[in-house]
N, C-alpha and C positions, 0 to 999 in steps of 0.2 A: 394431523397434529393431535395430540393427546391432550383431553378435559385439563388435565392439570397446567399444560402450558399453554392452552389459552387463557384458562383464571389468571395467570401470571404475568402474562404479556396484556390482558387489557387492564389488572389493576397495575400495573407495573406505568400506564399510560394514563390511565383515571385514578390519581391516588387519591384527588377528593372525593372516592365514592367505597361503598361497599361492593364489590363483585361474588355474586355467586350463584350453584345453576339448583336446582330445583332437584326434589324426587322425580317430580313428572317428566326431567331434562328441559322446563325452558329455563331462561338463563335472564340472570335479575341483577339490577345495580339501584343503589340506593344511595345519598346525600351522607355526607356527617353533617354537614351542618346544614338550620331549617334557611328556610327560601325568605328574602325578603317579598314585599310586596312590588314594588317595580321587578322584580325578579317573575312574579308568577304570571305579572299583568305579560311577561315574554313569551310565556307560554312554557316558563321551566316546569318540571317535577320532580319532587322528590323520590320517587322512584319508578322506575321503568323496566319492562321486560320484553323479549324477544325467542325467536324459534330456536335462533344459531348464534353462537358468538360474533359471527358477523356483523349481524343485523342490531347485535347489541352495542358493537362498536360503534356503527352507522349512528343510530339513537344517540350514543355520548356524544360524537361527532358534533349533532344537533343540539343534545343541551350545552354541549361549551360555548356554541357558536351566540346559541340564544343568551345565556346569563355575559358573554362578552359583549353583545348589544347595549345591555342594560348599564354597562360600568359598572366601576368601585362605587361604594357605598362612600356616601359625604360626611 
């Protein structure tokens, strides 16, 4: 699969984040919006990177799972 249509299919699946892959080719996703603090005590981050799209899926994966732990804000 071709750089372009992974950028597309994982922001197309992460639209709350920024996706995209480096000079160096790793491959980066960032927040739009900042992290509460029960959010970071989850172990969120605002930004993350990895080898392969893959592995950067897997990571979203993990921060969805972790900031849905945490629930909506009160």
């Amino acid at each position: 699969m071709s750089f372009d249509r992974h950028l597309a299919e994982i922001a197309r699946e992460f639209p709350d984040w920024t996706i995209w892959r480096s000079d160096a080719g790793r491959w980066w996703a960032t927040r739009h919006h900042p992290l509460s603090a029960a959010e970071r005590d989850a172990g969120c981050a605002m930004t993350i990177d990895a080898d392969t799209p893959e592995g950067l899926r897997d990571q979203l994966i993990d921060q969805r799972e972790r900031a849905a732990s945490v629930g909506p804000d009160p």
